[in-house]
VEXKELO-119066 format. One record per residue: x, y, z of N, C-alpha, C in turn; residue number from 1; residue in three letters. Coordinates in steps of 0.2 Angstrom, whole numbers. Atoms other than C-alpha are relative to their C-alpha. Layout:
<torlos>
> n.x;n.y;n.z;ca.x;ca.y;ca.z;c.x;c.y;c.z;n;res
> X;Y;Z;X;Y;Z;X;Y;Z;NUM;ALA;
...
</torlos>
This chain:
<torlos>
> n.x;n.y;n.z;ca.x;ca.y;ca.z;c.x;c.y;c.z;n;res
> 5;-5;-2;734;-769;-605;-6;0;-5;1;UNK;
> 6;0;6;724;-770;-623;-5;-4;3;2;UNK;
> 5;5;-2;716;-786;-616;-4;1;8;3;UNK;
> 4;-2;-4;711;-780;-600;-4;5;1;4;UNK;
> 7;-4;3;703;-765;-608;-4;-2;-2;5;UNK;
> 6;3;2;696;-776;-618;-7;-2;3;6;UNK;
> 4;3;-3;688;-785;-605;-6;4;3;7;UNK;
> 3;-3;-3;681;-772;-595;-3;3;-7;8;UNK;
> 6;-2;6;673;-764;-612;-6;-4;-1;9;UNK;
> 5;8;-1;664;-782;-612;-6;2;3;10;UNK;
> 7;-2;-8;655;-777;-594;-2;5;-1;11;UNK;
> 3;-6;1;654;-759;-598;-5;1;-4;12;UNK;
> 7;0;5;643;-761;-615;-6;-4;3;13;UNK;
> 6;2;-2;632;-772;-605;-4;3;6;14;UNK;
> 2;-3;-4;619;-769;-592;3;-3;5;15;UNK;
> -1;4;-5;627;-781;-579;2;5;5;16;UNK;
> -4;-4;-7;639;-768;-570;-7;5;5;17;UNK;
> 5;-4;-3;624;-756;-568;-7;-4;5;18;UNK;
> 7;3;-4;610;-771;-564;5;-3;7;19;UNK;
> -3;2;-7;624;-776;-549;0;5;4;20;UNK;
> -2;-6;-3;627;-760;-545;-8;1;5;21;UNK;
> 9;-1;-4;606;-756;-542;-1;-6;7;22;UNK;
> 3;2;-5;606;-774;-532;3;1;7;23;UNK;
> -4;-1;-5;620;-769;-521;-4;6;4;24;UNK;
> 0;-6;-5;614;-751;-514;-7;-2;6;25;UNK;
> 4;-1;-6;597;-757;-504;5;-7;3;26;UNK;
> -4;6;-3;609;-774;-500;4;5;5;27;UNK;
> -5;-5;-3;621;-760;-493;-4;5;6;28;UNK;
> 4;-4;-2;608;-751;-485;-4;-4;6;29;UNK;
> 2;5;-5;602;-766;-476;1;0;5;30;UNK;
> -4;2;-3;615;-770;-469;3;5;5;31;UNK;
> -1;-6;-4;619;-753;-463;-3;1;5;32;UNK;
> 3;0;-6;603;-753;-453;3;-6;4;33;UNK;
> -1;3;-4;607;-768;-444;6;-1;3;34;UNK;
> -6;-3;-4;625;-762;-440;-1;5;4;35;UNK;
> 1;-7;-3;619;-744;-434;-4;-5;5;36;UNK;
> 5;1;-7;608;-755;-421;2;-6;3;37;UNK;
> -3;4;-3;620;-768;-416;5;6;5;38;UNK;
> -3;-6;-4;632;-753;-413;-1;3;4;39;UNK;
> 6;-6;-7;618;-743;-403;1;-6;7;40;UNK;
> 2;4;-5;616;-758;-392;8;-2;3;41;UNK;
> -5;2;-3;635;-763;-390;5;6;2;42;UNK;
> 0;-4;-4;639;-745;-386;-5;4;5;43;UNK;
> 3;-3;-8;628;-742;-371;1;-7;4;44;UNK;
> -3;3;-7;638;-748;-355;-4;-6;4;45;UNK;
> 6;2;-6;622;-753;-347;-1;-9;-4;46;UNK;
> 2;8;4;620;-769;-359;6;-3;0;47;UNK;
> -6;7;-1;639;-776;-357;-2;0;8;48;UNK;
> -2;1;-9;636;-775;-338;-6;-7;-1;49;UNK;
> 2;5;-2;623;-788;-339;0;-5;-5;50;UNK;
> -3;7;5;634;-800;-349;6;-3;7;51;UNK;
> -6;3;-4;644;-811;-338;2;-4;-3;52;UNK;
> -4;6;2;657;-825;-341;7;1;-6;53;UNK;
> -2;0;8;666;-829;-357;-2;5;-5;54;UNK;
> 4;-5;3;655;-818;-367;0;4;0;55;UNK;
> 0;-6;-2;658;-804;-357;7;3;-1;56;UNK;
> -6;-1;3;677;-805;-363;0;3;-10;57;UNK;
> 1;0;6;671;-805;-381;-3;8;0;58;UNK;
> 3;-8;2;660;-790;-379;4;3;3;59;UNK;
> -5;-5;-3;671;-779;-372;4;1;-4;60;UNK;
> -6;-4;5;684;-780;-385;-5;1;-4;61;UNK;
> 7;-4;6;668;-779;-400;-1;5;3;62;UNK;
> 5;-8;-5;662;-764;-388;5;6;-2;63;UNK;
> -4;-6;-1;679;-753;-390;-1;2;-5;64;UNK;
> 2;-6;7;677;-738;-401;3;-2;-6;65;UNK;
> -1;4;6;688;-743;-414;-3;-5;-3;66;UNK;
> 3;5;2;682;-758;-415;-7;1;-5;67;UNK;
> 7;-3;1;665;-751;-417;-1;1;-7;68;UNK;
> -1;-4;8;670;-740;-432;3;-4;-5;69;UNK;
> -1;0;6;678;-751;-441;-5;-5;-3;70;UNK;
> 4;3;1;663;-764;-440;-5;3;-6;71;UNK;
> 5;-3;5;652;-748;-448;5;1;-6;72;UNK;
> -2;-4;6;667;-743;-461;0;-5;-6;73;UNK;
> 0;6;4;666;-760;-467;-6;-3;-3;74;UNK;
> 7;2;1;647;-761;-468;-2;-4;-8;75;UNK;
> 1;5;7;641;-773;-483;6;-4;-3;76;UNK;
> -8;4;2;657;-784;-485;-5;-7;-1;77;UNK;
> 6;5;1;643;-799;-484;-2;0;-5;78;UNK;
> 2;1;4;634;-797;-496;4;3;-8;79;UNK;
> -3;-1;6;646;-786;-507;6;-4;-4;80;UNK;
> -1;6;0;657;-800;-507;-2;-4;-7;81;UNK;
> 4;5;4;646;-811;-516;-2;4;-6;82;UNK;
> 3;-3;6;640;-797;-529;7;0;-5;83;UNK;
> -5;0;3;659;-795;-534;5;-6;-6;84;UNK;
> 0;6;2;661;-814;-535;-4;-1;-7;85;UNK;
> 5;1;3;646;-815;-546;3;4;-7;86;UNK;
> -5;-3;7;655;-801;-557;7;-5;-4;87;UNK;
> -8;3;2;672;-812;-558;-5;-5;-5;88;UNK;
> 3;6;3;658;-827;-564;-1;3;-6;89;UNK;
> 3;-3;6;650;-815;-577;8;2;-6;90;UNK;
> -6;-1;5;667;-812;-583;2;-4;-5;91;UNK;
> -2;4;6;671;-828;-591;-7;-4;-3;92;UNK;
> 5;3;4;656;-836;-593;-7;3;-6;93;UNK;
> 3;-2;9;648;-822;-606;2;-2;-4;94;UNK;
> -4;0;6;660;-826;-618;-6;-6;-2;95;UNK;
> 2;6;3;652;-845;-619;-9;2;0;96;UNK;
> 7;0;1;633;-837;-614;-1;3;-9;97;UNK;
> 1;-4;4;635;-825;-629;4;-4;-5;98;UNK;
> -2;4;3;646;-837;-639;5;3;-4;99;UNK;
> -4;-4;4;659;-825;-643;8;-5;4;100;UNK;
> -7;2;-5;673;-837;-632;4;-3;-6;101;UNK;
> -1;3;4;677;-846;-650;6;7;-3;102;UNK;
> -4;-6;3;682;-826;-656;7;2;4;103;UNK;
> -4;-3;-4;690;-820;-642;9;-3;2;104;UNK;
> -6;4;1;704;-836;-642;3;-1;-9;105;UNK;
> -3;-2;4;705;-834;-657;4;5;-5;106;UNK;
> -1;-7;2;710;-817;-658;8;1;4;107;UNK;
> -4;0;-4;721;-819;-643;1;-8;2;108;UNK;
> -1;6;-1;728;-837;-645;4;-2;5;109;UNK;
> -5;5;-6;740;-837;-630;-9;2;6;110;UNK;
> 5;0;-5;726;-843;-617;2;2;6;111;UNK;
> -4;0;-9;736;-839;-599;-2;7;-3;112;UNK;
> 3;-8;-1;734;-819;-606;-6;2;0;113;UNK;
> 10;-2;0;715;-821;-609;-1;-1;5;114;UNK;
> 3;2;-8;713;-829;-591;5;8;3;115;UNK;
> 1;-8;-3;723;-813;-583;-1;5;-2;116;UNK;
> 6;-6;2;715;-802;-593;-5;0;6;117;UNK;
> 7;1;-1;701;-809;-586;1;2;7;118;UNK;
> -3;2;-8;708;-811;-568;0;11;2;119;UNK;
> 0;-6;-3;713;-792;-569;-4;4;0;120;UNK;
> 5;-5;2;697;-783;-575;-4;-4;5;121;UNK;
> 3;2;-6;688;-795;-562;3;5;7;122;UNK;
> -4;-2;-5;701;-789;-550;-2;9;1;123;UNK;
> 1;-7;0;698;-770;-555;-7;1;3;124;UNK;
> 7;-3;-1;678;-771;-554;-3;-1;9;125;UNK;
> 0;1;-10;681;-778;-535;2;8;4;126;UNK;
> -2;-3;-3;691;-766;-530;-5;9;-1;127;UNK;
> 5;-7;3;679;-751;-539;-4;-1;7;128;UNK;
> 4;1;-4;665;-760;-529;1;5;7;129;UNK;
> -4;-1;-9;675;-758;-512;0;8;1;130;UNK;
> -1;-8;0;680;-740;-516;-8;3;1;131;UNK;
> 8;-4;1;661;-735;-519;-2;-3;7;132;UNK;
> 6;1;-6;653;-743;-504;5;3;8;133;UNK;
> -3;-2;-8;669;-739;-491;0;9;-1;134;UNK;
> 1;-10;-2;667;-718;-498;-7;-1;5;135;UNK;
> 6;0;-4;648;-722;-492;1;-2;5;136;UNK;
> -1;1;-8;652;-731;-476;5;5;3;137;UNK;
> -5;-7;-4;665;-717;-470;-4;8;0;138;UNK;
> 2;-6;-1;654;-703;-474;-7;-1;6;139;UNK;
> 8;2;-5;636;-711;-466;4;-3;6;140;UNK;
> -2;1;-5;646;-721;-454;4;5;6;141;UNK;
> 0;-5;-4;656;-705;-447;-6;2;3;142;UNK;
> 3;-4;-4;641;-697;-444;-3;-5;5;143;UNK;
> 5;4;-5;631;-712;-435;6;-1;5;144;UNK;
> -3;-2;-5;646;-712;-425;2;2;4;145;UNK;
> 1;-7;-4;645;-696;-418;-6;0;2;146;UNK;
> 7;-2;-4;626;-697;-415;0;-5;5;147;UNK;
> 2;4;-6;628;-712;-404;9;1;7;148;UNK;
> -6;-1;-3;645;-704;-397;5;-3;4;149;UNK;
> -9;6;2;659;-717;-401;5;5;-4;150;UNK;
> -5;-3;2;666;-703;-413;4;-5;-5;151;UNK;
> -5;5;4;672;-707;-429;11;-4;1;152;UNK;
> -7;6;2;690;-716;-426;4;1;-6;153;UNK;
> -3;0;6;698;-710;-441;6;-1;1;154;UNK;
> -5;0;-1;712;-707;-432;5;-7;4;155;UNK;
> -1;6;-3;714;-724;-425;5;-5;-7;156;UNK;
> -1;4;4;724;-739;-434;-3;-4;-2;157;UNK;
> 3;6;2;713;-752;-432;-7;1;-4;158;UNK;
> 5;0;6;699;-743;-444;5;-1;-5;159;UNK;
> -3;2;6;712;-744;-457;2;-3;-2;160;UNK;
> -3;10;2;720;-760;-457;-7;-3;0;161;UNK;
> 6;5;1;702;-767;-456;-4;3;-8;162;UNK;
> 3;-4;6;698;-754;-472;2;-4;-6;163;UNK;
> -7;3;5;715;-761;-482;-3;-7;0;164;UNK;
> 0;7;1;710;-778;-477;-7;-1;-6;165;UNK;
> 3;2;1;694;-777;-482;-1;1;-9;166;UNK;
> -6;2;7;700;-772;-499;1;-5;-3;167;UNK;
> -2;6;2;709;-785;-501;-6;-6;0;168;UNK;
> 8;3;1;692;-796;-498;-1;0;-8;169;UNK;
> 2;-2;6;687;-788;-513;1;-4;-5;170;UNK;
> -5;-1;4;700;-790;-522;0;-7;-1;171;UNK;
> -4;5;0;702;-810;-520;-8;-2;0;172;UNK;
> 6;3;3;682;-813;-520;0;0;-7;173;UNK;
> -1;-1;8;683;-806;-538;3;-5;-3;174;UNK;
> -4;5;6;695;-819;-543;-2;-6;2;175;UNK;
> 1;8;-2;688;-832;-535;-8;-2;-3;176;UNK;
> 7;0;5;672;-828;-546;2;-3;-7;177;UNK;
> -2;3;7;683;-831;-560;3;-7;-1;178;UNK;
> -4;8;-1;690;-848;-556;-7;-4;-1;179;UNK;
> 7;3;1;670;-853;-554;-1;0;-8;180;UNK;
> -1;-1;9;669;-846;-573;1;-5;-2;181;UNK;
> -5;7;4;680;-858;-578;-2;-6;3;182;UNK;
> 3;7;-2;675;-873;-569;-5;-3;-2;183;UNK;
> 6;-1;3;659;-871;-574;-3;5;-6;184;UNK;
> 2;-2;4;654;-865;-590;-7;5;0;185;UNK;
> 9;-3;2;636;-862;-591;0;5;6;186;UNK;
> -1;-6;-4;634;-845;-585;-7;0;7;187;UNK;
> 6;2;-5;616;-850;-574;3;-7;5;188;UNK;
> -3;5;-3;625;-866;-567;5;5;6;189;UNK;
> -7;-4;-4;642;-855;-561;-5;2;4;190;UNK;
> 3;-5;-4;630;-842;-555;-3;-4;9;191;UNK;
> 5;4;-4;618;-855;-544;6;-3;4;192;UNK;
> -5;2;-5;633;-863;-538;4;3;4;193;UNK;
> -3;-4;-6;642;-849;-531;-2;3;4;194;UNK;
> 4;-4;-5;629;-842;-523;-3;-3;6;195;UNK;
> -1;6;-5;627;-860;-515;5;0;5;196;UNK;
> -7;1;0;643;-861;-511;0;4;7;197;UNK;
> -3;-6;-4;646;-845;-503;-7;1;7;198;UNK;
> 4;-1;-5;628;-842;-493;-1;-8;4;199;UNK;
> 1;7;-4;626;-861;-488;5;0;4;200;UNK;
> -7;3;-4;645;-863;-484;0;4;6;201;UNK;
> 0;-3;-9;642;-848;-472;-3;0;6;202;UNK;
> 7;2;-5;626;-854;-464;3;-5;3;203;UNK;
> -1;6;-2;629;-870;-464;7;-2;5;204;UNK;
> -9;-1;-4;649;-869;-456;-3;1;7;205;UNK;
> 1;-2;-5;643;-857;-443;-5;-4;3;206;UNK;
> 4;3;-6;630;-868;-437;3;-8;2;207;UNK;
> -6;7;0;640;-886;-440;7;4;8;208;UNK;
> -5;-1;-5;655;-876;-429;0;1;7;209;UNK;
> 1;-2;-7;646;-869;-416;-2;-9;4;210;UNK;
> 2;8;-3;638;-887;-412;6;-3;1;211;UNK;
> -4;6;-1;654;-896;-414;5;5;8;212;UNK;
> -4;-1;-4;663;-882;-403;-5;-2;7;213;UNK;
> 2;0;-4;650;-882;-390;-1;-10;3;214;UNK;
> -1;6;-3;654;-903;-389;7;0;2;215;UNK;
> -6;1;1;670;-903;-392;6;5;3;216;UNK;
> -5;-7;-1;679;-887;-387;2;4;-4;217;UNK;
> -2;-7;4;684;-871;-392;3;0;-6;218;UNK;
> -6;0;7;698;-876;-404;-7;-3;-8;219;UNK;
> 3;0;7;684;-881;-417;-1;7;-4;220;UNK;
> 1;-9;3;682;-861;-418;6;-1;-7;221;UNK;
> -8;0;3;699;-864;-425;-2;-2;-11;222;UNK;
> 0;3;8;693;-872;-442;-5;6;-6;223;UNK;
> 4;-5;5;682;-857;-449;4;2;-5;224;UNK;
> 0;-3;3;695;-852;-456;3;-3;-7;225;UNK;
> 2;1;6;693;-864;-470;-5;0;-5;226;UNK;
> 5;-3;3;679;-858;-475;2;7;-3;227;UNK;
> -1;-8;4;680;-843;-487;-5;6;4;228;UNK;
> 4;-5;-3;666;-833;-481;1;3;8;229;UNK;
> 1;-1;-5;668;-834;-464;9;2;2;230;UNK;
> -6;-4;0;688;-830;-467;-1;7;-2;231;UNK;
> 0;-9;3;685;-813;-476;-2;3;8;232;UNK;
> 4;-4;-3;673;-808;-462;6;1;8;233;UNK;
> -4;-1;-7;686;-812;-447;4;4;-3;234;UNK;
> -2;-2;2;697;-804;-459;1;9;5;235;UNK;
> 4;-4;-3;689;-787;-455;-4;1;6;236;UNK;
> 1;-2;-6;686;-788;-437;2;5;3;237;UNK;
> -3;-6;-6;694;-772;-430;6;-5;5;238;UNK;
> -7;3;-7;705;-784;-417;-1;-9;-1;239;UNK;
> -1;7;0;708;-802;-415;-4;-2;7;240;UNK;
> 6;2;-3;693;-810;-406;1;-6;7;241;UNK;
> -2;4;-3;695;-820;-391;-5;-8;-2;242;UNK;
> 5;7;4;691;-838;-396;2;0;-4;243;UNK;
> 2;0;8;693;-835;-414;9;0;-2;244;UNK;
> -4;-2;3;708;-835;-424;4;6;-2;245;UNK;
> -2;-9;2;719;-821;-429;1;2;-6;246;UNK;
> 1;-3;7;715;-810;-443;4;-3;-7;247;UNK;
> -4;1;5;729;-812;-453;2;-8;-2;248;UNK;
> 2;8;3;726;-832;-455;-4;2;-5;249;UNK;
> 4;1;5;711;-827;-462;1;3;-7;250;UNK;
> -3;-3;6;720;-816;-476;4;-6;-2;251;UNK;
> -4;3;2;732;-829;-478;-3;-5;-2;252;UNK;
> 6;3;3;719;-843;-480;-3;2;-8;253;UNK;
> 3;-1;4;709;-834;-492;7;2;-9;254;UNK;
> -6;-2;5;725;-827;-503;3;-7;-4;255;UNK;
> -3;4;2;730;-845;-503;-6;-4;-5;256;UNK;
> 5;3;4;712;-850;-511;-1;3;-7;257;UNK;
> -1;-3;6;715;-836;-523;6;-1;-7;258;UNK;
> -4;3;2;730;-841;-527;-1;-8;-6;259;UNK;
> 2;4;4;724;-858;-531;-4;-1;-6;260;UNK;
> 5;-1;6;709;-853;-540;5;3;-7;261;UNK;
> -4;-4;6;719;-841;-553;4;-7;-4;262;UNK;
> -4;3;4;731;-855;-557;-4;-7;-2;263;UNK;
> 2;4;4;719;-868;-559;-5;0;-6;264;UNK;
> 5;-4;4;707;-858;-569;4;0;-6;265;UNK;
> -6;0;7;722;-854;-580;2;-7;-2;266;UNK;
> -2;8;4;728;-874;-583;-7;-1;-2;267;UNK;
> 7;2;1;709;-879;-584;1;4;-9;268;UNK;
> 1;-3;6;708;-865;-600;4;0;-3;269;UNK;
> -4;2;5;723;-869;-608;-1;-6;-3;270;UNK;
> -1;6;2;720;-887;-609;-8;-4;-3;271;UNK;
> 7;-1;2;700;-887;-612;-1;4;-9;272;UNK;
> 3;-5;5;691;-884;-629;-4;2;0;273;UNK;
> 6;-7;2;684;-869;-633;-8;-1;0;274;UNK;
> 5;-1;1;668;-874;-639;-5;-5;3;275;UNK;
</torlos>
């Protein structure tokens, strides 16, 4: 527990928590409009009617209220994501920006307890994140969902399981910030490459997927959920999507990427020198 204080003390005397925190709320705010106006348009009747085919199977389940609700309770899981990730980064590769990673092992010479330190206070600031943005999506999202009269869903299960789930998102991007860390030292390199990573791999996939499903058949849908990003977000769908995979692959997918990032992160920094 000392060492995971410690760690989080690290972020706290810095300005990073607070400069993530400021880039997140118009990123959250964003995002928000562009949910409250997908939602507007996916509840009124008049606009699934003139959807036919396939497609019209799709909207109909995204149309149901629950669903709806859990779309808005989850509002900025896209980009906050990526901001938490970016915290996991900033957690190990201070030590080597600021030059203090020589101290730090030296202080605490068993390295597998320095990497879950690291791993847990990454994992804490995830989950902090998620707490703050889903109090604001529940209270803004309630109301937009009574002005367009879907009615908040509280009382439903599938806002909750999609709440829980998206938590868990959190909670495994954060550590998958920290495995970057470690792979990559330099704190500009890590950062630039995760942001590659994570925004290309999600452009890039979904546009690579659709093309090969729309050659080859539907079953390509199926592969998204090797992609990280595009796992979390199924994640978090309110219901299991026709076409698409079923949620809890994509939990299980991502757990098992967390999984291996943590352990490779941790042999990487036992067996790597310090300086």
């Amino acid at each position: 527990m000392n060492l995971v204080r410690s760690e989080l003390l690290k972020i706290g005397t810095t300005s990073t928590w607070w400069i993530f925190g400021l880039i997140s709320l118009p990123l959250w705010g964003l995002t928000l409009l562009v949910n409250y106006v997908q939602t507007s348009i996916l509840a009124d009747p008049a606009n699934r009617a003139q959807v036919t085919g396939d497609n019209a199977e799709v909207l109909e389940v995204v149309s149901d209220g629950p669903v709806l609700a859990a779309n808005l309770y989850t509002n900025g899981q896209f980009f906050g994501l990526l901001i938490v990730m970016l915290l996991g980064v900033i957690v190990v590769t201070n030590e080597y920006f600021h030059q203090t990673a020589t101290t730090t092992f030296l202080t605490s010479p068993r390295r597998t307890e320095v990497i879950l330190a690291k791993l847990a206070a990454a994992s804490l600031l995830g989950l902090l994140f998620w707490l703050v943005t889903t109090v604001m999506n529940l209270v803004v999202g309630a109301l937009l969902l009574n002005v367009l009269d879907v009615g908040t869903q509280l009382g439903t299960g599938t806002v909750w399981e999609a709440v829980g789930l998206n938590a868990l998102a959190y909670l495994l991007w954060a550590i998958f910030g920290v495995g970057f860390g470690v792979l990559i030292r330099s704190q500009l390199g890590a950062t630039v490459s995760a942001i590659l990573l994570y925004l290309g791999g999600y452009l890039g996939a979904a546009i690579i997927l659709t093309t090969l499903a729309a050659r080859f058949g539907d079953w390509i849908n199926d592969l998204q959920l090797l992609v990280p990003s595009l796992a979390s977000q199924l994640m978090v769908a309110g219901t299991d999507l026709p076409g698409s995979p079923p949620r809890w692959a994509g939990a299980l997918i991502l757990i098992g990427y967390a999984l291996l990032t943590g352990i490779v992160g941790t042999v990487i920094t036992r067996r790597r020198d310090i300086s």
